[in-house]
N, C-alpha and C positions, 0 to 999 in steps of 0.2 A: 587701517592696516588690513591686507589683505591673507586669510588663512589658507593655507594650502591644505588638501587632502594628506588625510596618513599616511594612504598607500603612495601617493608620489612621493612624500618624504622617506619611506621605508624603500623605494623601489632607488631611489638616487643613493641612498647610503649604500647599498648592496654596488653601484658602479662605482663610488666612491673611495668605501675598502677594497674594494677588487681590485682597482688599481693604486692602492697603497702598498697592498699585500706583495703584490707583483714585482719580482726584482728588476724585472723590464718594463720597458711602457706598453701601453696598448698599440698593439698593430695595427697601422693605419692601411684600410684598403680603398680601392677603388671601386671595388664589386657593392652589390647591395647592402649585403650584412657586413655587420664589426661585431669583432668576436671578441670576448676581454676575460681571460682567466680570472676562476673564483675558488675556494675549496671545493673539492668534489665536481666539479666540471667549467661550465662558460657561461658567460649570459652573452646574449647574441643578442642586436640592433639591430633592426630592422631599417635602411635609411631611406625606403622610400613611403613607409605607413609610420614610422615611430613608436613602430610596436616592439617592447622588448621580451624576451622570453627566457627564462634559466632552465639549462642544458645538461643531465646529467648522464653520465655514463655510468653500465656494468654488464660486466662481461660481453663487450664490441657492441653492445646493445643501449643506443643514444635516446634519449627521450627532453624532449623540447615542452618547457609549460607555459605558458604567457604568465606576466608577471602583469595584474591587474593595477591601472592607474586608476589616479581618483575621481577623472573624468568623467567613467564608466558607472563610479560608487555614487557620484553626484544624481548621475541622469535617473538612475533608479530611482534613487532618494523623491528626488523630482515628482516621479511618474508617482512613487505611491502615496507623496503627498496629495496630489489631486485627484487621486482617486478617492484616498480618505476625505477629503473637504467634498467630492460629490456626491458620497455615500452618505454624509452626514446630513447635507442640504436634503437628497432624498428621503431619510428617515423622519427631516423636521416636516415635509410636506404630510409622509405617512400617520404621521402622529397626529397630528392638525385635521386630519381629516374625519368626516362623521363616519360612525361604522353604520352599515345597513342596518333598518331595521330586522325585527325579529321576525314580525310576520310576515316578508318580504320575501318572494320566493325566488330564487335564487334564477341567473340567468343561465339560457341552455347551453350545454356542454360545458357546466361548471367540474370543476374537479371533484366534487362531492355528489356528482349525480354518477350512478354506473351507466356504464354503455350500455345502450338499446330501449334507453327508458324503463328498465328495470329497478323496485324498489327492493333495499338493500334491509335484512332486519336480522336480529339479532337471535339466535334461537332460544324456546323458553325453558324452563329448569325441565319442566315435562320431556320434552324434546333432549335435553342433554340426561337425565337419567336416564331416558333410554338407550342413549349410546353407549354409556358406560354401563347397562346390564349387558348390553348385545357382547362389550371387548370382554367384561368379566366371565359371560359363558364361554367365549371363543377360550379363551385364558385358561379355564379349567377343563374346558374338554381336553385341550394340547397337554397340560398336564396330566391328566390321565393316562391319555396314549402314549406318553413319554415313561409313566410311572409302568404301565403294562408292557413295553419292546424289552425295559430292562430287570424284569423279574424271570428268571432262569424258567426255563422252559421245563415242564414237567414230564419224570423218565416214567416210560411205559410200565407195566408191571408183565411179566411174560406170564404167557396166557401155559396151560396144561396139553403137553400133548397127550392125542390120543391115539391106541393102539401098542402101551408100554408095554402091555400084559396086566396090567391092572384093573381093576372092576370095575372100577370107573365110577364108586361110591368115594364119595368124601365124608 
């Protein structure tokens, strides 16, 4: 016995009650498409692809979706089955094979070599404490300058003038 895909079973039920639902029969055309009343709009036939598509209207504003067979769901199906069976076969090859050895030195313009024949190393704790005094002096000097723009500026004292009539002993 041969299965049918869902979506073809789901896609004939939807022509089936549409044209149960319908107190008239489906309008027969001569034109390309056949239109067949559904709730809420049409599913329209395509009769020269076989491609159906359900049709919905709101506010004078028509929109047309294709209604996926199972044709379609198969082929996929298909495709990604043999990609999986070839991904697997490559993986058993990947596994199966020896890894380099360790003291083998890797061929040129491996991905682990940098451009230009440049060797890549790691810096030492010396080297990184010193980066982190150089950002903690940066750090508190801006603190400081930040701590001094916001300490209110100091008011002058006015100075004595001279020539009140005064002696000008204090």
């Amino acid at each position: 016995m041969r299965r049918f895909p869902t979506a073809l079973l789901i896609a004939s039920g939807f022509l089936l009650s549409a044209a149960h639902l319908s107190a008239e029969p489906a309008p027969q055309s001569n034109g390309r498409y056949t239109m067949t009343p559904i709730e809420g709009g049409f599913i329209r036939l395509d009769s020269e692809t076989g491609a159906v598509a359900r049709c919905t209207g709101k506010d004078d504003n028509w929109t047309c979706e294709p209604v996926k067979d199972g044709t379609a769901v198969a082929q996929d199906r298909a495709k990604l089955e043999d990609e999986n069976k070839a991904l697997k076969e490559q993986l058993k090859k990947l596994e199966g094979a020896t890894p380099p050895a360790a003291d083998a030195t890797p061929p040129s313009g491996s991905p682990t070599e940098p451009p230009g024949g440049a060797v890549s190393q790691l810096p030492t704790e010396e080297e990184i404490d010193k980066a982190f005094d150089y950002v903690e002096r940066m750090y508190k000097k801006l603190r400081d300058r930040i701590q001094k723009l916001e300490q209110p500026a100091p008011t002058p004292t006015p100075e004595p003038k001279t020539g009140d009539g005064g002696s000008g002993a204090l």
